[in-house]
PyMOL Python script that loads the backbone (N, CA, C, O; Angstrom):
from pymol import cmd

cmd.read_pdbstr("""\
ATOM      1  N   UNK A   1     -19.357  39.533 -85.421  1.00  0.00           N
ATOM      2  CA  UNK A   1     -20.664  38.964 -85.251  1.00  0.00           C
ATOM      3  C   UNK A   1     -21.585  39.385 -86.392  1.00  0.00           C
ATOM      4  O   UNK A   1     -22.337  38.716 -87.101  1.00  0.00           O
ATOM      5  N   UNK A   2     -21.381  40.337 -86.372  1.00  0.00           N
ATOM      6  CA  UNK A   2     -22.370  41.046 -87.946  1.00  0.00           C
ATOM      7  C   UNK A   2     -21.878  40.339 -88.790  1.00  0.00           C
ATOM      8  O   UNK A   2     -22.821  39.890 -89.442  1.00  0.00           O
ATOM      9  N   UNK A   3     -20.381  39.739 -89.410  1.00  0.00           N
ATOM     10  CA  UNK A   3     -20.239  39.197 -90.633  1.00  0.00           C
ATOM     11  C   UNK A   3     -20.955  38.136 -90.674  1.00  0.00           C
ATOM     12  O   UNK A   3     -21.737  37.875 -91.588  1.00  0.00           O
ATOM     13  N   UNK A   4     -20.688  37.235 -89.400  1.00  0.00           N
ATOM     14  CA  UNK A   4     -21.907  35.808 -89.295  1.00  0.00           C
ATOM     15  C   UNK A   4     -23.240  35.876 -89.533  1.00  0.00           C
ATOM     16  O   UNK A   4     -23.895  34.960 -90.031  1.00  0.00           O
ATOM     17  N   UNK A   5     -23.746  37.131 -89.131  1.00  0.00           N
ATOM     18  CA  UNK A   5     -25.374  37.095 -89.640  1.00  0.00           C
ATOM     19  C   UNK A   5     -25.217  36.697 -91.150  1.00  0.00           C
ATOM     20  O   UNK A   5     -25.511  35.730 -91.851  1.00  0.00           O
ATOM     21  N   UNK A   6     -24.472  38.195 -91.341  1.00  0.00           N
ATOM     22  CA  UNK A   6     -24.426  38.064 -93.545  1.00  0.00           C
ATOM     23  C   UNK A   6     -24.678  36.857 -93.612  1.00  0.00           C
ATOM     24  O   UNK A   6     -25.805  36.453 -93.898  1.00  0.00           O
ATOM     25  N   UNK A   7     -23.344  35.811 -93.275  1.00  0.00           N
ATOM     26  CA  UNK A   7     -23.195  34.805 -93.799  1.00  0.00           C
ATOM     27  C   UNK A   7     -24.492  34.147 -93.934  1.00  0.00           C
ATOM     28  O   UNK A   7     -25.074  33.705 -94.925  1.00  0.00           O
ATOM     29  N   UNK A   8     -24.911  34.205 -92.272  1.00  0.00           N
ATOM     30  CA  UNK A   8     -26.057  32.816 -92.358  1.00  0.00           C
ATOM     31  C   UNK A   8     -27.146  33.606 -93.183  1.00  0.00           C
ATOM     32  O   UNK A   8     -28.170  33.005 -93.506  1.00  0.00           O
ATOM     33  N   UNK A   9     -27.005  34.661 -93.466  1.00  0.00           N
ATOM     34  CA  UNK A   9     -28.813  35.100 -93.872  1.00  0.00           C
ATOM     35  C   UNK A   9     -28.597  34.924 -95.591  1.00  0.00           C
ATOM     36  O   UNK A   9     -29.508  34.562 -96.337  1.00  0.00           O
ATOM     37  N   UNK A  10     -27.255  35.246 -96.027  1.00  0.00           N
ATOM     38  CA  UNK A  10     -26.715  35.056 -97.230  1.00  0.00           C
ATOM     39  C   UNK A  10     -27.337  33.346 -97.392  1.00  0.00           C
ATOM     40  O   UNK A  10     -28.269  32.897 -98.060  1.00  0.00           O
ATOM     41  N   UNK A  11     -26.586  32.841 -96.680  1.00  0.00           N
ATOM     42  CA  UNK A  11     -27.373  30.999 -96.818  1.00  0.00           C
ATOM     43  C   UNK A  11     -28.189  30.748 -96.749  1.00  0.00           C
ATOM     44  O   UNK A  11     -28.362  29.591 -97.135  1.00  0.00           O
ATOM     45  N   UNK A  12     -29.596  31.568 -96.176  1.00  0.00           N
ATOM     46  CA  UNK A  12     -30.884  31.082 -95.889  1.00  0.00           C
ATOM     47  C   UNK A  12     -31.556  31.638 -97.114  1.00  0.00           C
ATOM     48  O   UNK A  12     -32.325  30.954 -97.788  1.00  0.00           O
ATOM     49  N   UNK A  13     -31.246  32.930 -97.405  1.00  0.00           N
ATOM     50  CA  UNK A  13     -31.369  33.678 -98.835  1.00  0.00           C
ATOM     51  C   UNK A  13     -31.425  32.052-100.070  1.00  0.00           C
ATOM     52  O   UNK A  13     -32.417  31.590-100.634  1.00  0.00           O
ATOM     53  N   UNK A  14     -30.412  31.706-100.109  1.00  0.00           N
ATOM     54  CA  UNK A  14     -29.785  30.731-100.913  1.00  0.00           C
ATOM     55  C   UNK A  14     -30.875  29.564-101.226  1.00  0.00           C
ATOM     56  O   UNK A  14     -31.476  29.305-102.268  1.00  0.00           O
ATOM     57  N   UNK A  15     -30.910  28.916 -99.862  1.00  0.00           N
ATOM     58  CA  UNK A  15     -31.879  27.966 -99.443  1.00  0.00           C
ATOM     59  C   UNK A  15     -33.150  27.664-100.225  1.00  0.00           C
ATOM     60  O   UNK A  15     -33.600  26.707-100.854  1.00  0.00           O
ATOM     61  N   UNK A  16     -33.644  29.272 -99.814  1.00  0.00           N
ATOM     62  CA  UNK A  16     -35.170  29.739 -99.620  1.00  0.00           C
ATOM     63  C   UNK A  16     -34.944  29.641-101.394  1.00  0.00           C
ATOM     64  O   UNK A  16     -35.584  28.827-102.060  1.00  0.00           O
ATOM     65  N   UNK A  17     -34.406  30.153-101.724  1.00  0.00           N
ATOM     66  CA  UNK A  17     -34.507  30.514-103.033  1.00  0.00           C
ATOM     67  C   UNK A  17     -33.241  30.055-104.051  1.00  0.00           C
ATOM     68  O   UNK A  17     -32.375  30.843-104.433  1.00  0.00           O
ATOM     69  N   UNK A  18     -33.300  28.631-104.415  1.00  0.00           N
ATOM     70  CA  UNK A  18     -31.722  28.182-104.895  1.00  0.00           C
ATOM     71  C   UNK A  18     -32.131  28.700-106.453  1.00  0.00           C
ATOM     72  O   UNK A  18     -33.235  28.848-106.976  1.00  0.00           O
ATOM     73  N   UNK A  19     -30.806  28.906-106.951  1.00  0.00           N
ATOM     74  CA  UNK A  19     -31.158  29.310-108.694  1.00  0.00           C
ATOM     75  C   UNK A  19     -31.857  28.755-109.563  1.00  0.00           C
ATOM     76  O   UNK A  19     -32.299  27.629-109.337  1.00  0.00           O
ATOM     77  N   UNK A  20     -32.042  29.206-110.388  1.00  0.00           N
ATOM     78  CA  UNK A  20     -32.671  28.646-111.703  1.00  0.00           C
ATOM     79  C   UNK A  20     -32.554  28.961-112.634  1.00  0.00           C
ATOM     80  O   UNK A  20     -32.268  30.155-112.727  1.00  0.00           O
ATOM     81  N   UNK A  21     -32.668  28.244-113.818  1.00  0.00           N
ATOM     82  CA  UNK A  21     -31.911  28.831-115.066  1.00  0.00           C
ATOM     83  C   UNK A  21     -33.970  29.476-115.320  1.00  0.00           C
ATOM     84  O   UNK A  21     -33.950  30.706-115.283  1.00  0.00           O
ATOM     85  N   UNK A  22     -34.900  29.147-115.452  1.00  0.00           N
ATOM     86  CA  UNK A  22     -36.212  29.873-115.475  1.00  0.00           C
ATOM     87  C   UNK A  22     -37.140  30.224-114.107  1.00  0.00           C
ATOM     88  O   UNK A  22     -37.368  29.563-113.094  1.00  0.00           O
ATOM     89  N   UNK A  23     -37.410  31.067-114.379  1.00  0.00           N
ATOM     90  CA  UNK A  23     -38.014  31.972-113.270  1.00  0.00           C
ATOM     91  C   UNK A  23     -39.651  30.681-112.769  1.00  0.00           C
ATOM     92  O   UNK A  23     -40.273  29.793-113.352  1.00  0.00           O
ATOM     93  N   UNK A  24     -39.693  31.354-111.382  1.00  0.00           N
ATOM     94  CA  UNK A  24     -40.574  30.597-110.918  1.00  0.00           C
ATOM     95  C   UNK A  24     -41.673  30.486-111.519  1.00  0.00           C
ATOM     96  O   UNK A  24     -41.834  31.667-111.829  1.00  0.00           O
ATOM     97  N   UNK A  25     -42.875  29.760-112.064  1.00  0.00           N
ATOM     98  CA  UNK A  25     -43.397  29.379-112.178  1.00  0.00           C
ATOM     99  C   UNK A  25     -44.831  30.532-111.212  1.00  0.00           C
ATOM    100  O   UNK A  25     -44.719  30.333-110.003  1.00  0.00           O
ATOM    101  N   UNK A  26     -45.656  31.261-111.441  1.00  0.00           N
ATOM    102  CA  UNK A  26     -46.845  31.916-110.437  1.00  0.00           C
ATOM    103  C   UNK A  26     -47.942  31.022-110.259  1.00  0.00           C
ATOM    104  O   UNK A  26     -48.488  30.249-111.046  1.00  0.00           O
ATOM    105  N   UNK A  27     -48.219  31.380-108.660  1.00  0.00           N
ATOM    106  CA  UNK A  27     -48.832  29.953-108.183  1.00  0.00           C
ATOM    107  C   UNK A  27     -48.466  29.089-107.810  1.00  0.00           C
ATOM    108  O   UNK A  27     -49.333  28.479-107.185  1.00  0.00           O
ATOM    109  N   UNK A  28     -47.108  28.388-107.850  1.00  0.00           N
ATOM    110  CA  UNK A  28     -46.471  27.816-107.711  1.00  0.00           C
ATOM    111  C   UNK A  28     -46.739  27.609-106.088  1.00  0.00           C
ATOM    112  O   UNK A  28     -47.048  28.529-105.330  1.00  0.00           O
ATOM    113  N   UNK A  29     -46.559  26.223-105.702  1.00  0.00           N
ATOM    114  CA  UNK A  29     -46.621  26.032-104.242  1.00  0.00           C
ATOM    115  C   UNK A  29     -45.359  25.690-103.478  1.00  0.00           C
ATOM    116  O   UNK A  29     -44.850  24.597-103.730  1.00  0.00           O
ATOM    117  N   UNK A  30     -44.621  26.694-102.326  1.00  0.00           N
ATOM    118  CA  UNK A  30     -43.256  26.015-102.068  1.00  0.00           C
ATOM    119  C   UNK A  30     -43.650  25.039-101.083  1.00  0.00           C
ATOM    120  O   UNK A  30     -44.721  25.105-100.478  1.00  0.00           O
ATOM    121  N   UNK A  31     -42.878  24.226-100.936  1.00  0.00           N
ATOM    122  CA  UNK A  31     -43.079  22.655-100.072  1.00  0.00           C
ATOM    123  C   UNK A  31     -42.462  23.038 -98.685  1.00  0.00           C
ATOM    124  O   UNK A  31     -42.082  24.209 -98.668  1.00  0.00           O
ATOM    125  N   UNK A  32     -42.245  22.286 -97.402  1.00  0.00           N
ATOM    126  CA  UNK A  32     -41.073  22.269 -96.510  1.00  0.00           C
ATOM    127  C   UNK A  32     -40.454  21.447 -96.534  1.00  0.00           C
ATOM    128  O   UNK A  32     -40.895  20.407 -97.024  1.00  0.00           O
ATOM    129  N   UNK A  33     -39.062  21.500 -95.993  1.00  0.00           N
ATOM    130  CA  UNK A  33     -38.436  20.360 -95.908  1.00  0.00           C
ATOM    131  C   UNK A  33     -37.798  20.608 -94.793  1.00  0.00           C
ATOM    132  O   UNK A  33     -38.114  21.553 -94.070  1.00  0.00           O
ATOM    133  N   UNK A  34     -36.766  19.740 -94.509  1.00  0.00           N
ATOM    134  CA  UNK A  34     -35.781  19.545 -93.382  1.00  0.00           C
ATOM    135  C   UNK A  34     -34.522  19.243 -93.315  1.00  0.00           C
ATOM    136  O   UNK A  34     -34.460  18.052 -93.007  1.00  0.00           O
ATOM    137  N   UNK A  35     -33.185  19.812 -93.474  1.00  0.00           N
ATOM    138  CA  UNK A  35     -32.030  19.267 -93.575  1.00  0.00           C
ATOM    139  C   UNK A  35     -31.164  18.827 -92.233  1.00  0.00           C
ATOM    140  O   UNK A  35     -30.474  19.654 -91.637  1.00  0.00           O
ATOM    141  N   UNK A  36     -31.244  17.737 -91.904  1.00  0.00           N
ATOM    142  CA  UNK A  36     -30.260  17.472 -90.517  1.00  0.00           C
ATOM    143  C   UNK A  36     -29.091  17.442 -90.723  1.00  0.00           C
ATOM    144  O   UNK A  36     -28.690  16.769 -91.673  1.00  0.00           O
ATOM    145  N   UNK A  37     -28.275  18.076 -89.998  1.00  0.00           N
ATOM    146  CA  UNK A  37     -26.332  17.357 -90.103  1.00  0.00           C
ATOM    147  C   UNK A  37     -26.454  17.179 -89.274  1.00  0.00           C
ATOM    148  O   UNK A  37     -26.911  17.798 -88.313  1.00  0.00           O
ATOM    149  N   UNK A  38     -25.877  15.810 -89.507  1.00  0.00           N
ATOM    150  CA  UNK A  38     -25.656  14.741 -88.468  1.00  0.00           C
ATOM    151  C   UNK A  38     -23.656  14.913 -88.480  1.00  0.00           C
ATOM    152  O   UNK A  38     -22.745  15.146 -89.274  1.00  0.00           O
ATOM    153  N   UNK A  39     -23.899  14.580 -86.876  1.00  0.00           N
ATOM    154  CA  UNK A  39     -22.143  14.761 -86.431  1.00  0.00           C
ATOM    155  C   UNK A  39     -21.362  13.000 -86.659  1.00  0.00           C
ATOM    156  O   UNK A  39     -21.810  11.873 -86.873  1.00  0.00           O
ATOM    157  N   UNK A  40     -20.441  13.412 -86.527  1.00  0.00           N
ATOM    158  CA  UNK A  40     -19.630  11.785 -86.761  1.00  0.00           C
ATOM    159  C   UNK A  40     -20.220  10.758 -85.607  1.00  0.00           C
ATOM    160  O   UNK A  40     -19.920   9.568 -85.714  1.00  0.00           O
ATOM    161  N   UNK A  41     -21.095  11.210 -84.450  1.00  0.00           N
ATOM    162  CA  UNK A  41     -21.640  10.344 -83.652  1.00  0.00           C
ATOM    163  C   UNK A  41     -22.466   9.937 -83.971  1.00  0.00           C
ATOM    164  O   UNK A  41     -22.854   8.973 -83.311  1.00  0.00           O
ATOM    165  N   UNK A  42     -23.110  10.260 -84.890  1.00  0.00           N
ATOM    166  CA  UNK A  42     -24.692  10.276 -85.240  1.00  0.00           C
ATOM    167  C   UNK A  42     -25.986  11.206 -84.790  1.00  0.00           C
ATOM    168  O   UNK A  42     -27.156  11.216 -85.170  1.00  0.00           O
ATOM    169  N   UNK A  43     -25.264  11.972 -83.824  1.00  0.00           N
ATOM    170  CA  UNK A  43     -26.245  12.609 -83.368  1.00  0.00           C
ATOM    171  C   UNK A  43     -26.714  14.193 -84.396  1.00  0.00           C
ATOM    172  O   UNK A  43     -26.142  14.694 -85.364  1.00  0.00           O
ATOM    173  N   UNK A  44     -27.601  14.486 -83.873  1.00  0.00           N
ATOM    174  CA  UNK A  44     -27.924  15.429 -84.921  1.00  0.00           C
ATOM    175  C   UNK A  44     -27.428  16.972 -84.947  1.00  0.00           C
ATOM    176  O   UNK A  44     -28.370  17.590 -84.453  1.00  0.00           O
ATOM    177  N   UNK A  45     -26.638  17.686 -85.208  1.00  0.00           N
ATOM    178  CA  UNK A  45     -25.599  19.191 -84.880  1.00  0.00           C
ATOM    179  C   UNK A  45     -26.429  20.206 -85.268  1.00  0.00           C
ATOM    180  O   UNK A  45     -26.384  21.238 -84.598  1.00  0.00           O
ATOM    181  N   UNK A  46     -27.183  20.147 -86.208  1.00  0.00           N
ATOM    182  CA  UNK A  46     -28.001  21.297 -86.484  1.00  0.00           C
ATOM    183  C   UNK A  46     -29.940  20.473 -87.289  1.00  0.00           C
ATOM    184  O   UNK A  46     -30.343  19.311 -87.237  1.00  0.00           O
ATOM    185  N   UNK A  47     -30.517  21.545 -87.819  1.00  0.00           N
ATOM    186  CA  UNK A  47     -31.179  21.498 -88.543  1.00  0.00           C
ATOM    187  C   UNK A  47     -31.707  22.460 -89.444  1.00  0.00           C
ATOM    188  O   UNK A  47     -32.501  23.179 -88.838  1.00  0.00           O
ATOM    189  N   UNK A  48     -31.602  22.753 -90.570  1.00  0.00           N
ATOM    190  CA  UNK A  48     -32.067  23.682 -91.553  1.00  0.00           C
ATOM    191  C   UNK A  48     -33.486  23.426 -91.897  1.00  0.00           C
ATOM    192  O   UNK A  48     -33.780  22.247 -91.698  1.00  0.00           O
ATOM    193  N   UNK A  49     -34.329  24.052 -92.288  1.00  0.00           N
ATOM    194  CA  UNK A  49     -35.615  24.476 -93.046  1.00  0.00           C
ATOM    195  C   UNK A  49     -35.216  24.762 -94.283  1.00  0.00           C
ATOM    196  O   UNK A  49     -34.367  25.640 -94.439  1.00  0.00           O
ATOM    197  N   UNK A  50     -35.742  24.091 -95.350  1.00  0.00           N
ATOM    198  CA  UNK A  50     -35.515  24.209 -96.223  1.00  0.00           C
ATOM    199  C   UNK A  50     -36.896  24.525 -97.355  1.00  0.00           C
ATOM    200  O   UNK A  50     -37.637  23.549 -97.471  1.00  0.00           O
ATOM    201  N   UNK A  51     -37.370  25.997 -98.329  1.00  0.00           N
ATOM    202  CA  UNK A  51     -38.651  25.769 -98.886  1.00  0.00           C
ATOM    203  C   UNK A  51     -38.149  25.691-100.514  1.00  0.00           C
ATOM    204  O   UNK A  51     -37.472  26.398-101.260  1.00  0.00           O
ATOM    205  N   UNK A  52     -38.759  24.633-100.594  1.00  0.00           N
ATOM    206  CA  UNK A  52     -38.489  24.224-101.998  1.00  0.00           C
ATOM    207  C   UNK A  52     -39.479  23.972-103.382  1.00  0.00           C
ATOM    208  O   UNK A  52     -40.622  23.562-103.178  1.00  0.00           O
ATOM    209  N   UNK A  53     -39.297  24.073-103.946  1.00  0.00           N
ATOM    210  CA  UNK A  53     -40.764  24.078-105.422  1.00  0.00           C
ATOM    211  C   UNK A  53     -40.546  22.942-105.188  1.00  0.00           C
ATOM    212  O   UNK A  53     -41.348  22.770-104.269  1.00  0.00           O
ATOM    213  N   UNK A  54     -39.856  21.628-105.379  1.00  0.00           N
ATOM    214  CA  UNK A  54     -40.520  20.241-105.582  1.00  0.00           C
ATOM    215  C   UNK A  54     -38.883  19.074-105.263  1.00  0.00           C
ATOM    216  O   UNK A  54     -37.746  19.349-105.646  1.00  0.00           O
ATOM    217  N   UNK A  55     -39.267  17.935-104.552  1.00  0.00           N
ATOM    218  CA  UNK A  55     -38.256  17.060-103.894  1.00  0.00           C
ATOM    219  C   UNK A  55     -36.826  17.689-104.717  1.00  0.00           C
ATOM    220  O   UNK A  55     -35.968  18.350-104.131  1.00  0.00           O
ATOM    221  N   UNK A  56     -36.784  17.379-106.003  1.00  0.00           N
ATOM    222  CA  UNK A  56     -35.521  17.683-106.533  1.00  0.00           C
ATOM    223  C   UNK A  56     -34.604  19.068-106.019  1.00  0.00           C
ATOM    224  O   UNK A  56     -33.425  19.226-105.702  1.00  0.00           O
ATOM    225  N   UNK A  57     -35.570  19.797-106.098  1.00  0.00           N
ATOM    226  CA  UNK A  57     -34.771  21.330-105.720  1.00  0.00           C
ATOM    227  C   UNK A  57     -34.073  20.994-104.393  1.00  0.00           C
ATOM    228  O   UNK A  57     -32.890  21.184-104.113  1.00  0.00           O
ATOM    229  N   UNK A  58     -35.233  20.348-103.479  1.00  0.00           N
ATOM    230  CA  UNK A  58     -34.561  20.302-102.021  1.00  0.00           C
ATOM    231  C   UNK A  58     -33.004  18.965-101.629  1.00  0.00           C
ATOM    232  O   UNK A  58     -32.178  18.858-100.722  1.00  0.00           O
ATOM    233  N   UNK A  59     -33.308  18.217-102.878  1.00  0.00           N
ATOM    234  CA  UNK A  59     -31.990  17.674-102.664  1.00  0.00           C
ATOM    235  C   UNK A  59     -30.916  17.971-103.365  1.00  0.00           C
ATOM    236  O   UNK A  59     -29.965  17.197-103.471  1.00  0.00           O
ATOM    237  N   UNK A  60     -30.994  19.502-104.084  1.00  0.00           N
ATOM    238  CA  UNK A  60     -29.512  20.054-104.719  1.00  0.00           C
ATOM    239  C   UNK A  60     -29.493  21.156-103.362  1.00  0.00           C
ATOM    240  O   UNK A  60     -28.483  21.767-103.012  1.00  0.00           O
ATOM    241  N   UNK A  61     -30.604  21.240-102.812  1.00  0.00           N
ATOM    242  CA  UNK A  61     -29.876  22.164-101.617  1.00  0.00           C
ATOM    243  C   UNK A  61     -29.673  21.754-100.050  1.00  0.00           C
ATOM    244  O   UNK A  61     -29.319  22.484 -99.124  1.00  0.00           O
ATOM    245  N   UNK A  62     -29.985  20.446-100.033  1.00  0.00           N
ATOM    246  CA  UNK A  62     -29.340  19.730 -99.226  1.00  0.00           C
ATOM    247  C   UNK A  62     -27.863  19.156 -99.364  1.00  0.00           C
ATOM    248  O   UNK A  62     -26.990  19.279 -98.505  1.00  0.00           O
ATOM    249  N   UNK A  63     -27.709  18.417-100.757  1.00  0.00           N
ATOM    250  CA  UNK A  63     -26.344  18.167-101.247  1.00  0.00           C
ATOM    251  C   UNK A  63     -25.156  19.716-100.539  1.00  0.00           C
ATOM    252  O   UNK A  63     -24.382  19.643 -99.584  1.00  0.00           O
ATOM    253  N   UNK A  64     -25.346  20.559-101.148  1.00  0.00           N
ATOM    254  CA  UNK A  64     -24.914  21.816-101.033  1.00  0.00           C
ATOM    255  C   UNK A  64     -24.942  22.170 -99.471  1.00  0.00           C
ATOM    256  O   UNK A  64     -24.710  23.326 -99.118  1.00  0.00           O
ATOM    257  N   UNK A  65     -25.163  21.393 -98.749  1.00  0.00           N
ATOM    258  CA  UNK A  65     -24.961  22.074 -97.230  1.00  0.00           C
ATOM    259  C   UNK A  65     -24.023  20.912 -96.748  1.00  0.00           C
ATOM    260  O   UNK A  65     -23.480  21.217 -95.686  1.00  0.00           O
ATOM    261  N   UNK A  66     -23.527  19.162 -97.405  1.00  0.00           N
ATOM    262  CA  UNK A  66     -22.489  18.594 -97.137  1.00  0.00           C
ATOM    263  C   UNK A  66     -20.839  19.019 -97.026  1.00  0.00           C
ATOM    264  O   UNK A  66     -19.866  19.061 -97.780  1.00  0.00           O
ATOM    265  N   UNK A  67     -21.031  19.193 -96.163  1.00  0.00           N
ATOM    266  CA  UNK A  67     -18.894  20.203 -95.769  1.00  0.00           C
ATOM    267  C   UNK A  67     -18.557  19.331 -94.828  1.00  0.00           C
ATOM    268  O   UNK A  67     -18.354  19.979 -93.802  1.00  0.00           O
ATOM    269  N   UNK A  68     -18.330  17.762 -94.572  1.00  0.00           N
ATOM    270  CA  UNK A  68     -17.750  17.247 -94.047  1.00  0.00           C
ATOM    271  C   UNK A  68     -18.574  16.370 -92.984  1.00  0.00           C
ATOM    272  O   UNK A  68     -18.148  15.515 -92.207  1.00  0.00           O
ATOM    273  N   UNK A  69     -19.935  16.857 -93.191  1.00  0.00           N
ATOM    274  CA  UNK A  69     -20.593  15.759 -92.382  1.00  0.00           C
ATOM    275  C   UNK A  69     -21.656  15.692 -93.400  1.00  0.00           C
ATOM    276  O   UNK A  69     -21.910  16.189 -94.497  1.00  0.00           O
ATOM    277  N   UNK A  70     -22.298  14.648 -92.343  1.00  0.00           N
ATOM    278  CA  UNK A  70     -23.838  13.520 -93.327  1.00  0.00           C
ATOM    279  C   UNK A  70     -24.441  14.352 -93.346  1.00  0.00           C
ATOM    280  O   UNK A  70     -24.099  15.097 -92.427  1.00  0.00           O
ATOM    281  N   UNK A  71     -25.634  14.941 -94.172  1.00  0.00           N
ATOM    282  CA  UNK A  71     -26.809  15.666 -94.162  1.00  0.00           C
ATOM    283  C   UNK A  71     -28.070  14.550 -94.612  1.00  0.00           C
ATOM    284  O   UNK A  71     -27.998  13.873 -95.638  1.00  0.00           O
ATOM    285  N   UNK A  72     -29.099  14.500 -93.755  1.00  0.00           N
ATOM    286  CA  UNK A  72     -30.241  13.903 -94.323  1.00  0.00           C
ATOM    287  C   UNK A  72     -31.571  14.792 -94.758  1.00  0.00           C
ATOM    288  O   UNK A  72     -31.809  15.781 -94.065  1.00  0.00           O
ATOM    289  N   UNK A  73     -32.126  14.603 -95.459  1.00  0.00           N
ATOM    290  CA  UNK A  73     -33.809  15.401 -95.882  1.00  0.00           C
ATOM    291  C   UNK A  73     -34.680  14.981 -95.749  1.00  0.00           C
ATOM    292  O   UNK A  73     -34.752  13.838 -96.200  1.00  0.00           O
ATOM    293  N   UNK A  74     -35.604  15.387 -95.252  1.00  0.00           N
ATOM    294  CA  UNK A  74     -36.706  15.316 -94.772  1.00  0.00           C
ATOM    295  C   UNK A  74     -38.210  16.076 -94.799  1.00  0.00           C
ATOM    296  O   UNK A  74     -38.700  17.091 -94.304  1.00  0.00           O
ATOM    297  N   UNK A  75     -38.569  15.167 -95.522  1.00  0.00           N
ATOM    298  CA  UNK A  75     -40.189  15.693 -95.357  1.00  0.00           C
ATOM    299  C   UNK A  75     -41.136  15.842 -94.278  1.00  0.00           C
ATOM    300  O   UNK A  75     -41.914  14.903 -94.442  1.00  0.00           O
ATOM    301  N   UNK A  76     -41.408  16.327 -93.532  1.00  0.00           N
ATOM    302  CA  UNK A  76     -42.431  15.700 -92.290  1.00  0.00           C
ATOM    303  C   UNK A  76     -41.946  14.502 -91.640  1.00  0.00           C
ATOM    304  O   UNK A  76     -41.039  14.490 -90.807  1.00  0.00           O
ATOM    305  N   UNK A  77     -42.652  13.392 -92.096  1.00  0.00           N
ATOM    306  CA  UNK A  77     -41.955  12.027 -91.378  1.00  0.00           C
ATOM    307  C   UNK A  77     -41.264  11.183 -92.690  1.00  0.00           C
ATOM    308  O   UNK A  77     -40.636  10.160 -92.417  1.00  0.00           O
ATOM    309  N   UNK A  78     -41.337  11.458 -93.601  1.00  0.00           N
ATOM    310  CA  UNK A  78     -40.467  11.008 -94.719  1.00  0.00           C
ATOM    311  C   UNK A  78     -39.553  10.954 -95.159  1.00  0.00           C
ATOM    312  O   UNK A  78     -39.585  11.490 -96.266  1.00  0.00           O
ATOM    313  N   UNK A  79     -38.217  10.399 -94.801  1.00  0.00           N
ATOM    314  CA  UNK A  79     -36.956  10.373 -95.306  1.00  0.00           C
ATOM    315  C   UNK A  79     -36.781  10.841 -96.650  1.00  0.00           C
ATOM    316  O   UNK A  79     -37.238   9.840 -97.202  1.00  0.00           O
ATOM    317  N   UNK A  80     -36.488  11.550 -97.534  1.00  0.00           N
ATOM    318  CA  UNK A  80     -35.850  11.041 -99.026  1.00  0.00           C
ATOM    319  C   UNK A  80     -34.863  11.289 -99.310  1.00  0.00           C
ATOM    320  O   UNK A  80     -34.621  11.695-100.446  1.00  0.00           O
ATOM    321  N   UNK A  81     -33.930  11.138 -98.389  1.00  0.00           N
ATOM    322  CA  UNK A  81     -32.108  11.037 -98.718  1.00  0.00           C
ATOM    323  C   UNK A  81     -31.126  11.519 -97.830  1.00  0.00           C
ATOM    324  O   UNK A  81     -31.115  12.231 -96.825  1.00  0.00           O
ATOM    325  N   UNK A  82     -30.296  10.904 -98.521  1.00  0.00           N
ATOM    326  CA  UNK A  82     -28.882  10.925 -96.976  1.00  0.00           C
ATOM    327  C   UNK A  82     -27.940  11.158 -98.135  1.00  0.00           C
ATOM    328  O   UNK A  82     -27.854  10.600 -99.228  1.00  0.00           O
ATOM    329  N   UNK A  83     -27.382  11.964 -97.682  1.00  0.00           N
ATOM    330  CA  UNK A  83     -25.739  12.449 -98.558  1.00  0.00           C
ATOM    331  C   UNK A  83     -24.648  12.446 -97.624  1.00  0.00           C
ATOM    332  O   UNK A  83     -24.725  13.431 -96.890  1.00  0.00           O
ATOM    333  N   UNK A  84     -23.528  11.612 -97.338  1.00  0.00           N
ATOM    334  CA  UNK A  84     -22.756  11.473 -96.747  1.00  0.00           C
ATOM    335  C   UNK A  84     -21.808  12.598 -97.500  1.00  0.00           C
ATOM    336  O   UNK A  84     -21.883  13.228 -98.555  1.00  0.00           O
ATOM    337  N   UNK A  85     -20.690  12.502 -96.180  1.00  0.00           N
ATOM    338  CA  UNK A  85     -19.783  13.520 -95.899  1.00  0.00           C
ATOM    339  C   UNK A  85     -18.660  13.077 -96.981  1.00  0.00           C
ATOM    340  O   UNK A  85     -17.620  13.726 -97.093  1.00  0.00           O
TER     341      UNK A  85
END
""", "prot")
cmd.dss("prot")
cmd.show_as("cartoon", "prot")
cmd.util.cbc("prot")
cmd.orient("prot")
């Protein structure tokens, strides 16, 4: 059970903060987002929080959570992308 925390906190670590080849920017405002995986029914299996400097970041770290199912992103009420499985 302890290794599963690592894992997930290792991933939220990740999330919160995906790489960069230059350091953040000070002042900088992080955004929210929303990652759904969706199951082969359509229904929805999880949801991630995702804080991101700006749309792009949040869809290399949405891409990056596709392992066999759909992931969609989400702004508030704003779709901006679906990455199938």
């Amino acid at each position: 059970m302890a290794q599963s925390r690592a894992v997930s906190a290792h991933l939220h670590s990740r999330l919160i903060e995906p790489f960069r080849a230059e350091p953040r920017k000070s002042g900088s405002q992080m955004q929210e987002y929303c990652a759904y995986i969706i199951g082969p029914d359509g229904h929805i299996l999880n949801r991630i929080d995702l804080l991101c400097e700006n749309e792009h970041e949040a869809k290399e770290c949405a891409l990056r959570l596709v392992d066999g199912q759909t992931v969609k992103l989400w702004q508030r009420d704003r779709r901006i992308a679906e990455f199938k499985r």
